[in-house]
C-alpha positions as CSV (number, residue, x, y, z in Angstrom):
1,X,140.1,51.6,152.9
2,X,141.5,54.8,152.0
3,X,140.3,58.4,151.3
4,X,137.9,58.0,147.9
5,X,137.9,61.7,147.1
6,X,141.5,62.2,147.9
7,X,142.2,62.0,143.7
8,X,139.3,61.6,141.7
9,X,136.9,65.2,141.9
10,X,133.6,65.0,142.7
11,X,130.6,66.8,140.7
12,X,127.3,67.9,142.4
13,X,124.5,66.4,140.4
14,X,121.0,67.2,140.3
15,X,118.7,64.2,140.8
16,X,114.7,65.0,139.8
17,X,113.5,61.5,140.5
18,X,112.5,61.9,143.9
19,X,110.3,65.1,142.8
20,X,112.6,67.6,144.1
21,X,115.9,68.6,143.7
22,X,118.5,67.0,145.8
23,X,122.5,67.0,145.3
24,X,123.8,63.5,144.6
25,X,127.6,63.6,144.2
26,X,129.0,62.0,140.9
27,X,132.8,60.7,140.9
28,X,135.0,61.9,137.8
29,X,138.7,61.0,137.5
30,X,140.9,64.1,137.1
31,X,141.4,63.9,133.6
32,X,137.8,63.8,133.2
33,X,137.2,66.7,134.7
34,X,139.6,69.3,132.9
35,X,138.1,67.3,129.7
36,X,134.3,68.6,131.0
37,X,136.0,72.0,131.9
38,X,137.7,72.6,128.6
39,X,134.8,71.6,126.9
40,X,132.5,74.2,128.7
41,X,135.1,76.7,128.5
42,X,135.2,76.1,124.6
43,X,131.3,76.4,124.6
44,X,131.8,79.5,126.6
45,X,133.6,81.0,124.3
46,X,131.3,79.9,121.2
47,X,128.6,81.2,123.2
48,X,130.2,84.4,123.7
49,X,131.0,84.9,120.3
50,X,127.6,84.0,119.2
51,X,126.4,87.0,121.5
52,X,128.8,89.2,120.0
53,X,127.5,88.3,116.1
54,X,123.8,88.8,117.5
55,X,125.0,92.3,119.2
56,X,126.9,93.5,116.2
57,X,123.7,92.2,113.9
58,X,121.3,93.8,115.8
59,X,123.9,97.1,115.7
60,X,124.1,96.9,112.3
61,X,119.7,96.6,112.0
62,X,119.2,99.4,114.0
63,X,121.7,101.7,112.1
64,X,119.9,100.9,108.8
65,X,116.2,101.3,110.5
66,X,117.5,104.7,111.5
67,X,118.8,105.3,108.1
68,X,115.8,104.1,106.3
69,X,113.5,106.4,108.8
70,X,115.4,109.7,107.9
71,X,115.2,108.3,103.7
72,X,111.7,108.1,104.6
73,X,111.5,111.6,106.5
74,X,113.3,113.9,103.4
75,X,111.0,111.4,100.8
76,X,108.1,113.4,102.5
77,X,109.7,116.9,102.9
78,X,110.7,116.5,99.3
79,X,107.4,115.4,98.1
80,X,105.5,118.3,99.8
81,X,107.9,120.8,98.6
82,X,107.2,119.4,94.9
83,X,103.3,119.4,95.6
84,X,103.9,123.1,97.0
85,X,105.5,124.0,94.0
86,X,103.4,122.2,92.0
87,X,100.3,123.7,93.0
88,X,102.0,127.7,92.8
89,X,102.6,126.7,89.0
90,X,99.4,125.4,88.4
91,X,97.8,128.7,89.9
92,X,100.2,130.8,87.9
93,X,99.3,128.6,84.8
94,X,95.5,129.3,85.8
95,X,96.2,133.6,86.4
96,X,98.5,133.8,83.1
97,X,95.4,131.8,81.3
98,X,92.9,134.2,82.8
99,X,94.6,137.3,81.9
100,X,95.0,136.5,78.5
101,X,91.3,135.4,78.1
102,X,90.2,138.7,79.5
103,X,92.9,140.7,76.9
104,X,92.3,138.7,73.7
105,X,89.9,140.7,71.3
106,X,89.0,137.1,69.2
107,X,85.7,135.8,71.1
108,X,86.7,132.6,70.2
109,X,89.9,132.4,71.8
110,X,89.2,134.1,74.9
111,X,86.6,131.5,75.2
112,X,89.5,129.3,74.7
113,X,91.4,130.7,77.2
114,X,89.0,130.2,79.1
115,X,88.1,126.6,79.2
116,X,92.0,126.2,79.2
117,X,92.3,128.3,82.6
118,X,89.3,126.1,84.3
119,X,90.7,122.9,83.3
120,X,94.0,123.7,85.2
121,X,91.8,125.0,88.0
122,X,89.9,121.7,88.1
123,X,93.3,119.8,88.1
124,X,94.5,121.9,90.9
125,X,91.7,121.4,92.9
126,X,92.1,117.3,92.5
127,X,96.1,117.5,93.2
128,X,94.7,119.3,96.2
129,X,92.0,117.0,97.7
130,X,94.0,114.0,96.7
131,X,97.4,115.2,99.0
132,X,94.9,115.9,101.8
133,X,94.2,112.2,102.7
134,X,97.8,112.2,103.9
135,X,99.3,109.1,102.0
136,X,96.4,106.3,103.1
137,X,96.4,103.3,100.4
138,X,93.0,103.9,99.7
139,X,90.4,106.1,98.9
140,X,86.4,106.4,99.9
141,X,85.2,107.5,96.2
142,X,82.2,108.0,96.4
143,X,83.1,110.5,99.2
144,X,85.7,112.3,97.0
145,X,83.3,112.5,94.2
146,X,80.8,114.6,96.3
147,X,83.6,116.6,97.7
148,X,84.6,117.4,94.7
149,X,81.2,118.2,93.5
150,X,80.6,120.7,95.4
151,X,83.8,122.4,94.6
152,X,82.7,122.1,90.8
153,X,79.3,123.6,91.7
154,X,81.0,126.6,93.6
155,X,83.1,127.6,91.1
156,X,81.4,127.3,88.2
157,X,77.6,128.3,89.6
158,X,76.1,131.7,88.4
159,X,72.8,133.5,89.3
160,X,71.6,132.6,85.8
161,X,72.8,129.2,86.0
162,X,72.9,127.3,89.0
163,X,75.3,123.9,88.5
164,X,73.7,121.3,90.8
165,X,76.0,118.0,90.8
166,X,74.4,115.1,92.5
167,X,76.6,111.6,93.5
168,X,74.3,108.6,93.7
169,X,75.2,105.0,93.5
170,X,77.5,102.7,95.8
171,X,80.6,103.8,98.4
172,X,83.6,102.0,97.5
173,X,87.3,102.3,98.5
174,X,89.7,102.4,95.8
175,X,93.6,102.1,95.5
176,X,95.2,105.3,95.3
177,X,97.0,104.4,91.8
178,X,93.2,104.0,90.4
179,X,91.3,106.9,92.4
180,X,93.9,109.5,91.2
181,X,93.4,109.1,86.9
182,X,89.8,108.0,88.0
183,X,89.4,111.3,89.7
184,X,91.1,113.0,86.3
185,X,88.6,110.9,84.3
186,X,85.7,112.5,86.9
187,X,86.7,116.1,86.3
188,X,86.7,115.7,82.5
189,X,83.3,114.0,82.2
190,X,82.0,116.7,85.0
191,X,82.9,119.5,83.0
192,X,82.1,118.0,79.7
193,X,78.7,117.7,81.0
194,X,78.2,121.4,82.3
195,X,79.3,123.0,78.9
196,X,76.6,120.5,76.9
197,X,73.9,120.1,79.8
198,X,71.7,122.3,81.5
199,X,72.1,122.3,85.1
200,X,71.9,119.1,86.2
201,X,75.0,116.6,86.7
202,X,74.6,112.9,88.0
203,X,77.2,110.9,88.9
204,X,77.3,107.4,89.5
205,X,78.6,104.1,90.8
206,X,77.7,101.0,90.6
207,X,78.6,97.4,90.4
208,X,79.6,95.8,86.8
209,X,79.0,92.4,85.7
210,X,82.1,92.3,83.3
211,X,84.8,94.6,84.6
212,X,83.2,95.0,88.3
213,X,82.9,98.6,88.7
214,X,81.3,101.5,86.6
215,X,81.2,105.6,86.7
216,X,79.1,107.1,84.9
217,X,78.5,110.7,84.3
218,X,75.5,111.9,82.6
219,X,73.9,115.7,82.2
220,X,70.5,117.0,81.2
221,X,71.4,118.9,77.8
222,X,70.8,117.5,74.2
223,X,71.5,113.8,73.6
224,X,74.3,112.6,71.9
225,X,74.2,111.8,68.1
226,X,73.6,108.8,66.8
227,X,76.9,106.5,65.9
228,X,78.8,108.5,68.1
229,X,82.3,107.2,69.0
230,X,84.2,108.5,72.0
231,X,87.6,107.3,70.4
232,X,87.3,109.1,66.8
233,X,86.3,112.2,69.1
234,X,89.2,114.9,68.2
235,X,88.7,116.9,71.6
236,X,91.3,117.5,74.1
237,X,89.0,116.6,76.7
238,X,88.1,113.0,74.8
239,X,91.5,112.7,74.1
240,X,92.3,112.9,78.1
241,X,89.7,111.0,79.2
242,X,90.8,107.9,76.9
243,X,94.7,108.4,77.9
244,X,93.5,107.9,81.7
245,X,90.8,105.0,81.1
246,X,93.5,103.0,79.2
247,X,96.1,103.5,82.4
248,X,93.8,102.1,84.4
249,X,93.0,99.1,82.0
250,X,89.1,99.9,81.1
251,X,86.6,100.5,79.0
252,X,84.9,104.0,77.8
253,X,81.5,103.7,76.3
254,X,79.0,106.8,76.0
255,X,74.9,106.8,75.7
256,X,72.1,108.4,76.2
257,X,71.1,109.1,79.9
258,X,68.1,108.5,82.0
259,X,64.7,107.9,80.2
260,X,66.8,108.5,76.9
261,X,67.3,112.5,77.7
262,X,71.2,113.9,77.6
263,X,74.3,112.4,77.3
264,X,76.0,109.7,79.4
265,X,79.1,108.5,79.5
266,X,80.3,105.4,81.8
267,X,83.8,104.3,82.3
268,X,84.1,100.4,83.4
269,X,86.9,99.8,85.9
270,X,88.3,96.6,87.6
């Protein structure tokens, strides 16, 4: 007999049966073989090509990750130059206001003046407070409500007339796009309350059985007349509040408060 492996080429196999690996030899003609090595040199190729898509992909990701990061990066620098600027305006607004209510000789529009120069103070303040939870989703309410009462009882508290603001009622975390104009909605009803009540301010929350939340703001001073309609109000205030409870999709009603003294009004929110 001749020599078997003098043409046909021989291929190492690997041969699990046994439970480990062993070489067993496999006999391929020749034009077998460069038929198995074209075809692994053509998968090679498509394999090495694939690798090149996947590296030029994954290039391309990261270059638009770091794009998106520096986006993201002058987004914020531009955003807390426009609340800087934002809040020097508002303060100018409030000094120019103040000025003028100290030089005008009518009583009634100094007093005018005024109210005017608070109500921008009160915005400010909120603008403030809201930028300093540094951009979460949500909002501890109940928490900002008494925060913000005690600012309102700072500024506007006087040896003759203490402003005591009390925050009773659940805690709840809000959405930011419903705790800003709910906060606006707050600061209206909170100082609609001191120039009617006497001292006393009570805010609360609480669950609703319709819309599923409620905030209601109530004040010791005279109680409201009878038939009275927040909408048919002609107030700036009124008029605010109602812009901001419609944004938000709810409902305004207004009442008598505790034990049927003062006035109450409660704004139901989803």
């Amino acid at each position: 007999m001749g020599n078997r492996s003098a043409n046909p080429q021989q291929v190492q196999a690997d041969d699990q049966s046994s439970g480990y690996l062993s070489r067993v030899p496999i006999i391929i003609s020749g034009g077998t073989a460069r038929r198995v090595l074209e075809a692994c040199e053509r998968e090679l190729i498509q394999y090495k090509a694939m690798e090149r898509r996947l590296r030029d992909a994954l290039a391309e990701r990261e270059a638009r990750l770091r794009q998106k990061d520096e986006l993201i990066r002058r987004q914020e620098l531009l955003k807390r130059e426009c609340d800087h600027r934002l809040l020097n305006d508002l303060q100018m607004t409030i000094s120019l206001l103040s000025l003028q209510s100290r030089g005008a000789t009518n009583a009634e529009a100094a007093s005018q003046l005024a109210v005017a120069a608070n109500r921008v103070a009160m915005i400010a303040r909120i603008h403030h407070r809201l930028n300093s939870y540094g951009g979460v989703q949500t909002i501890e309410f109940k928490k900002f409500l008494e925060d913000f009462g005690l600012d309102f009882s700072a500024m506007v508290s006087s040896h003759e007339r203490p402003e005591q603001v009390v925050v009773e009622g659940i805690e709840i975390n809000l959405p930011v796009a419903t705790a800003i104009p709910l906060g606006f909605i707050a600061s209206e009803l909170i100082t609609n309350a001191a120039k009617y009540g006497k001292s006393r301010i009570t805010i609360r929350l609480e669950p609703d059985p319709e819309y599923g939340y409620a905030l209601s703001v109530s004040n010791d001073g005279p109680a409201l007349p009878e038939g009275f309609d927040p909408a048919a109000s002609a107030g700036l205030g009124m008029r605010i509040i109602q812009s901001f409870v419609r944004q938000i999709g709810g409902a305004l009603r207004s009442g008598r408060g505790d034990d049927g003294e003062g006035a109450r009004f409660t704004v139901r929110f989803r």
